[in-house]
C-alpha positions as a Markdown table, in Angstrom:
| # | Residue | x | y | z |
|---|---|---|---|---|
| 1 | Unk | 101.9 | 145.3 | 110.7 |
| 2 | Unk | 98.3 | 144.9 | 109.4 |
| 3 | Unk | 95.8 | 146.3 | 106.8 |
| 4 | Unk | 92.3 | 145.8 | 109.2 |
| 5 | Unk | 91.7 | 143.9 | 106.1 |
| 6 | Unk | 89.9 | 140.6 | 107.4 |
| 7 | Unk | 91.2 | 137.6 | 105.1 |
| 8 | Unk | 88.6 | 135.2 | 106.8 |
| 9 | Unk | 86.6 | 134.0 | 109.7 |
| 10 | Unk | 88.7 | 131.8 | 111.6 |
| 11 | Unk | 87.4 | 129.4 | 115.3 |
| 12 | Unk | 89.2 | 129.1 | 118.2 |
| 13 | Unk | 89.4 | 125.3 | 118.1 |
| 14 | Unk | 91.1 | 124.8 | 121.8 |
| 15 | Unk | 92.4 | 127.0 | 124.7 |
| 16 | Unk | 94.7 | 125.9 | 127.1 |
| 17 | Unk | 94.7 | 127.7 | 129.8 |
| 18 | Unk | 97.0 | 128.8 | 132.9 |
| 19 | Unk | 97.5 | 131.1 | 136.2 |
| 20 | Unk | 98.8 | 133.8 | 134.0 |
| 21 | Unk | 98.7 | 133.1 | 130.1 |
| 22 | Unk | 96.7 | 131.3 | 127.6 |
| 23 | Unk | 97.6 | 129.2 | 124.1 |
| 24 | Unk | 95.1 | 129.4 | 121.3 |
| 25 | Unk | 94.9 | 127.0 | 118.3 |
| 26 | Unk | 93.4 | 128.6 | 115.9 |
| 27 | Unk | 91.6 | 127.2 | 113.2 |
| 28 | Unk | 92.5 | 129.4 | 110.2 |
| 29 | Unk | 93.2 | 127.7 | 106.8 |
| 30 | Unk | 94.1 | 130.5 | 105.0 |
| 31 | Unk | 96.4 | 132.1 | 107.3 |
| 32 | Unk | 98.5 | 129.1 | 107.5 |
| 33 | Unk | 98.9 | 127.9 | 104.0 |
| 34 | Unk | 102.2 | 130.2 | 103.9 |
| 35 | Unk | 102.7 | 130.5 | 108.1 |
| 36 | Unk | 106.0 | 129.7 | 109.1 |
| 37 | Unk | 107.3 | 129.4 | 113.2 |
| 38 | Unk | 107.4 | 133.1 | 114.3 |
| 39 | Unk | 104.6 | 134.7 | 112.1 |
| 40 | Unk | 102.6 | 137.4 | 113.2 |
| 41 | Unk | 99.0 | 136.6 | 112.3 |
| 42 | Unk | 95.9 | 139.2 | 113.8 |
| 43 | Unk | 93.2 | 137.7 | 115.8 |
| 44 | Unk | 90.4 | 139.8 | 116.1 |
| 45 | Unk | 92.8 | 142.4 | 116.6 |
| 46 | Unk | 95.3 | 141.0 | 118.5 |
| 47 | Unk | 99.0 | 140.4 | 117.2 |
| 48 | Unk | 100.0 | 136.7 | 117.9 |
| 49 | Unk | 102.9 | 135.0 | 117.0 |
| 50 | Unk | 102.9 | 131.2 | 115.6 |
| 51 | Unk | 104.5 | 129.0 | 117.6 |
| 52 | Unk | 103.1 | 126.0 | 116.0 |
| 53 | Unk | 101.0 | 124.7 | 112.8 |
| 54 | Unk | 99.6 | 122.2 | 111.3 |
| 55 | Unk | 97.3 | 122.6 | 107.5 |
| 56 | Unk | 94.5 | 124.6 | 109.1 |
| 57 | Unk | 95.4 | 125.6 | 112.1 |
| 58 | Unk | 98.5 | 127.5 | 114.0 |
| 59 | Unk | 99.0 | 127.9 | 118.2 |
| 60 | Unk | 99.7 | 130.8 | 120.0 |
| 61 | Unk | 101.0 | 131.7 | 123.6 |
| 62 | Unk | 98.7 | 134.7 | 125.0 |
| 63 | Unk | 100.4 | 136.3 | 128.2 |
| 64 | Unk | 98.6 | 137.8 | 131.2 |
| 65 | Unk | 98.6 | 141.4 | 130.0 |
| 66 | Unk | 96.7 | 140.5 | 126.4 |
| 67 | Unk | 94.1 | 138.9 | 128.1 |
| 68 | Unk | 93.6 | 141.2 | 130.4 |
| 69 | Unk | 93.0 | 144.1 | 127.8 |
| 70 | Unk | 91.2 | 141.9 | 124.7 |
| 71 | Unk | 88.4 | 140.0 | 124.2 |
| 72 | Unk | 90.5 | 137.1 | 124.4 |
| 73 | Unk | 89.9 | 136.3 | 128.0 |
| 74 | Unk | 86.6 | 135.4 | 127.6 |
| 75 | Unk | 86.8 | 133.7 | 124.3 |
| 76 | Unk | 85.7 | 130.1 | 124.3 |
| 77 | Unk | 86.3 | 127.0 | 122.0 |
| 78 | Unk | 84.6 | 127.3 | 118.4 |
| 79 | Unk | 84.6 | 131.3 | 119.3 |
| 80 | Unk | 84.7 | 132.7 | 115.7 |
| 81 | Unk | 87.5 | 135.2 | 115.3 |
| 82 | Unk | 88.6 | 138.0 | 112.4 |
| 83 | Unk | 91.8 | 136.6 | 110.9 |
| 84 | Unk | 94.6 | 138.7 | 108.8 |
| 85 | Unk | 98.2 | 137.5 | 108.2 |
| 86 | Unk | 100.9 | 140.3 | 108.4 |
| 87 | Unk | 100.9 | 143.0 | 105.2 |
| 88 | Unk | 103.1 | 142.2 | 102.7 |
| 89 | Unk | 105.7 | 144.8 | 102.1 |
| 90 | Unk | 104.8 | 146.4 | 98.6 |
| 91 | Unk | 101.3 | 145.0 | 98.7 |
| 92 | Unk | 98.5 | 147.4 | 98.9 |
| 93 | Unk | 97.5 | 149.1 | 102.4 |
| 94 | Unk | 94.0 | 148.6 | 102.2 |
| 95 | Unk | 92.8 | 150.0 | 105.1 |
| 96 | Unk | 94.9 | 151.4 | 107.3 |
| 97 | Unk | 98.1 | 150.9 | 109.6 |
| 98 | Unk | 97.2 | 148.2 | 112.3 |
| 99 | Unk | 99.6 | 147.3 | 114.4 |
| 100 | Unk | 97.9 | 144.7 | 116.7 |
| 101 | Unk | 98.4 | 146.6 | 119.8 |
| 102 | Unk | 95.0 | 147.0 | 121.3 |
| 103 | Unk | 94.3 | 149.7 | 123.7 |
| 104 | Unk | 91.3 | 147.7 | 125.5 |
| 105 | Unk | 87.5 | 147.3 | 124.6 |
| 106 | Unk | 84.4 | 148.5 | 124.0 |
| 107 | Unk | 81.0 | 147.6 | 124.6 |
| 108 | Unk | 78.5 | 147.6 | 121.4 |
| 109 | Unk | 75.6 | 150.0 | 122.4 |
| 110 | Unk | 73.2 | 149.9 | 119.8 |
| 111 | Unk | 72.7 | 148.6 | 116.6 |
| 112 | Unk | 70.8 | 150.8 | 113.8 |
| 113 | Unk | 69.7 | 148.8 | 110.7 |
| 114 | Unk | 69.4 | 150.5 | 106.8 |
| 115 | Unk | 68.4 | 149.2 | 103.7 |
| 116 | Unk | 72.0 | 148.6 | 102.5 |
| 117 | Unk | 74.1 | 149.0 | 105.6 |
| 118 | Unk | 74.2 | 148.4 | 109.6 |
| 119 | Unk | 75.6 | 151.4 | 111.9 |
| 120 | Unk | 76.7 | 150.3 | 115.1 |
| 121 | Unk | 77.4 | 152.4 | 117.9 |
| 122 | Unk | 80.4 | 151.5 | 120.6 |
| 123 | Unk | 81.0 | 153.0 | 123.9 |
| 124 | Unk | 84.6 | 154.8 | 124.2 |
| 125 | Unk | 86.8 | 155.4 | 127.1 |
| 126 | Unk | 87.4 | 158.9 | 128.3 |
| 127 | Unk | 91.2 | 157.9 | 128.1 |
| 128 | Unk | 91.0 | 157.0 | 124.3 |
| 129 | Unk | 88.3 | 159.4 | 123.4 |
| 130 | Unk | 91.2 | 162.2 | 122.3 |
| 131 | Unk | 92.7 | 159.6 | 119.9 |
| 132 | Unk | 88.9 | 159.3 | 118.0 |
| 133 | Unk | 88.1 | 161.6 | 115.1 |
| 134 | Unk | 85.0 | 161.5 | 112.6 |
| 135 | Unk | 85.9 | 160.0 | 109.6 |
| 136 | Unk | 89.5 | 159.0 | 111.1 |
| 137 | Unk | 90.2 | 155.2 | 111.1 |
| 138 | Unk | 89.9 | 152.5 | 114.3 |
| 139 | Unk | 90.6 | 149.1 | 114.2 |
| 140 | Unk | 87.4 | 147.0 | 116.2 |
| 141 | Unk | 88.4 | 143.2 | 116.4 |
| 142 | Unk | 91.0 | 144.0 | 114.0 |
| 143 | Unk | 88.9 | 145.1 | 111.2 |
| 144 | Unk | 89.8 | 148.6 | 109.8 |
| 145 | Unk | 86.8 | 151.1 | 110.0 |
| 146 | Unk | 85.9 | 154.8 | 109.2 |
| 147 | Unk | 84.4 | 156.5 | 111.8 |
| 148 | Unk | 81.2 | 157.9 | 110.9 |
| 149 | Unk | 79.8 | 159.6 | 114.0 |
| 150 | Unk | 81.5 | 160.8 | 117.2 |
| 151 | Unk | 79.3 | 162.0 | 120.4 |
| 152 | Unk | 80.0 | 165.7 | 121.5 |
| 153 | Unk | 82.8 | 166.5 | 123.7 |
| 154 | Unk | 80.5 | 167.6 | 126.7 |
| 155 | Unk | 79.3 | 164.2 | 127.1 |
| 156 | Unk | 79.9 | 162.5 | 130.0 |
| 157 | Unk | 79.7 | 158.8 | 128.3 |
| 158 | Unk | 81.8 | 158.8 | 125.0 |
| 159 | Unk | 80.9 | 156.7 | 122.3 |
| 160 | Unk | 82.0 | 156.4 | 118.2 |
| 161 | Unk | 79.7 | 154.7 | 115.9 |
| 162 | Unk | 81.0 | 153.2 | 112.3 |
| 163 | Unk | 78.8 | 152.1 | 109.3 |
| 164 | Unk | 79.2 | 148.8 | 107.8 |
| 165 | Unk | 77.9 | 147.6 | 104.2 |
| 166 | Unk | 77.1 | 144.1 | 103.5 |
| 167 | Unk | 80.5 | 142.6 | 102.7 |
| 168 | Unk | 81.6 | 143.5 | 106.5 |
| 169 | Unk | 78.6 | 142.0 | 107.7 |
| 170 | Unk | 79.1 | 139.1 | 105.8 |
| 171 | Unk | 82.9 | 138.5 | 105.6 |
| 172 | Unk | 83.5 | 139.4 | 109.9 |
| 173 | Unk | 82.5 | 139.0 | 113.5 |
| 174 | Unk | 80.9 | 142.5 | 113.7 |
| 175 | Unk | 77.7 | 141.1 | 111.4 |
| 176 | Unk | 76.9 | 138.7 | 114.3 |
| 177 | Unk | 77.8 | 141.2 | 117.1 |
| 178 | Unk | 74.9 | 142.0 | 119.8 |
| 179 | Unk | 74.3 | 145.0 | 121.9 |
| 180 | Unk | 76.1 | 144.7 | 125.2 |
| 181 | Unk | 79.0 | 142.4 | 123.7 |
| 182 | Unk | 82.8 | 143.2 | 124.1 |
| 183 | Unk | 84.9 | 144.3 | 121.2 |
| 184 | Unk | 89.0 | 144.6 | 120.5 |
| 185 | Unk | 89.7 | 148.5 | 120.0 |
| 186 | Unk | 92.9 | 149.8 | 118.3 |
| 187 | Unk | 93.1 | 154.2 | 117.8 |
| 188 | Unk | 95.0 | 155.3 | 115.1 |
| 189 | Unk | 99.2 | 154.7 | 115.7 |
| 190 | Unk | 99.3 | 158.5 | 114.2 |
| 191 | Unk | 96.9 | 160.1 | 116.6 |
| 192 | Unk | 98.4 | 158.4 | 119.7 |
| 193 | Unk | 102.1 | 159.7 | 118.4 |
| 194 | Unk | 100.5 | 163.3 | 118.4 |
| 195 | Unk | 99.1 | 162.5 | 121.7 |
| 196 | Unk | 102.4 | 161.7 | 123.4 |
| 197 | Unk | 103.8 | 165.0 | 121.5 |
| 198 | Unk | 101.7 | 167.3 | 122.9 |
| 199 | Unk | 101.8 | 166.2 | 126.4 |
| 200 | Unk | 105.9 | 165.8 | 126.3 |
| 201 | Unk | 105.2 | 169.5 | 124.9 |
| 202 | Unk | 103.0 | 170.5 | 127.5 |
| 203 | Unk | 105.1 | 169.2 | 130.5 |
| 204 | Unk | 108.8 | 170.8 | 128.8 |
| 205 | Unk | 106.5 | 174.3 | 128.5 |
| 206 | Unk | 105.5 | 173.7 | 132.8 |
| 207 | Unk | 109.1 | 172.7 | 133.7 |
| 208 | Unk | 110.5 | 175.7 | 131.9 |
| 209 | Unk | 108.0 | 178.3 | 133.6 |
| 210 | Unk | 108.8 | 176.4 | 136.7 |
């Protein structure tokens, strides 16, 4: 479990790939000054486990079915990446509950610059569009946001747009981000369990009418 609290910008120092996974080393001092074998640590969203370490960096195993649905797939050696060790049990949540368990990506469609701040607009799936409220929480590359602007149900092409101040600029991925780059997108774990309530609810209220 994770805050969306980035603790620091980590680099994919080598990827060795094969027909149906990936292992990452991940440069990421921080994250492995208290690491142990079998560690969850969040990479730009994405739950890994530590399967090896060394002072600054710790290695990963990334199956099929991650790469398929992150950002992962197309990352490439000295890729930077948003790094956050696991919450602390009786530390402070931060943000909000990440789990690491994306539900795919997003493409970054504009990007709106203020005097203090940088809004950023991301294109959302009709599937996940339900599970995205303004001024609810989503995860993008595994740093915890507030939504600030939603488009309007009638729209055929759903997008959510968040505003960032400096220190997320500075201190992630998302200050570097371009238009028409891939992101890691997590929905809130409360909004997905009242998803799967009402449509258990739904199909119990068409069986019994049956």
């Amino acid at each position: 479990m994770f805050t969306g609290i980035i603790e620091e910008l980590g680099r994919v120092e080598r990827i060795d790939r094969s027909p149906d996974a990936a292992r990452f080393t991940i440069h990421a001092p921080l994250a492995v000054a208290d690491a142990r074998h079998g560690d969850s640590i969040s990479v730009s969203g994405v739950c890994l486990t530590v399967v090896d370490r060394t002072d600054e960096t710790f290695t990963a195993d990334v199956m099929a079915e991650t790469l398929r649905m992150s950002t992962l797939s197309a990352a490439v050696e000295g890729s930077p990446v948003n790094v956050e060790r696991a919450a602390l049990v009786g530390g402070r949540l931060g943000g909000h509950i990440v789990q690491g368990h994306i539900d795919g990506t997003s493409i970054l469609l504009t990007v709106v610059p203020g005097d203090a701040w940088r809004v950023l607009r991301f294109s959302l799936s009709r599937e996940l569009a339900p599970l995205v409220t303004s001024k609810g929480s989503i995860a993008v590359d595994g740093v915890s946001l507030t939504v600030s602007n939603i488009s309007p149900a009638s729209e055929v092409d759903q997008w959510f747009e968040v505003s960032l101040i400096p220190e997320t600029l500075a201190a992630t991925t998302l200050g570097a981000r371009t238009v028409g780059e891939h992101v890691n997108i997590e929905t809130d774990i409360l909004a997905r369990h009242v998803e799967r309530m009402l449509a258990l609810a739904a199909a119990e209220s068409t069986r019994s009418a049956a």
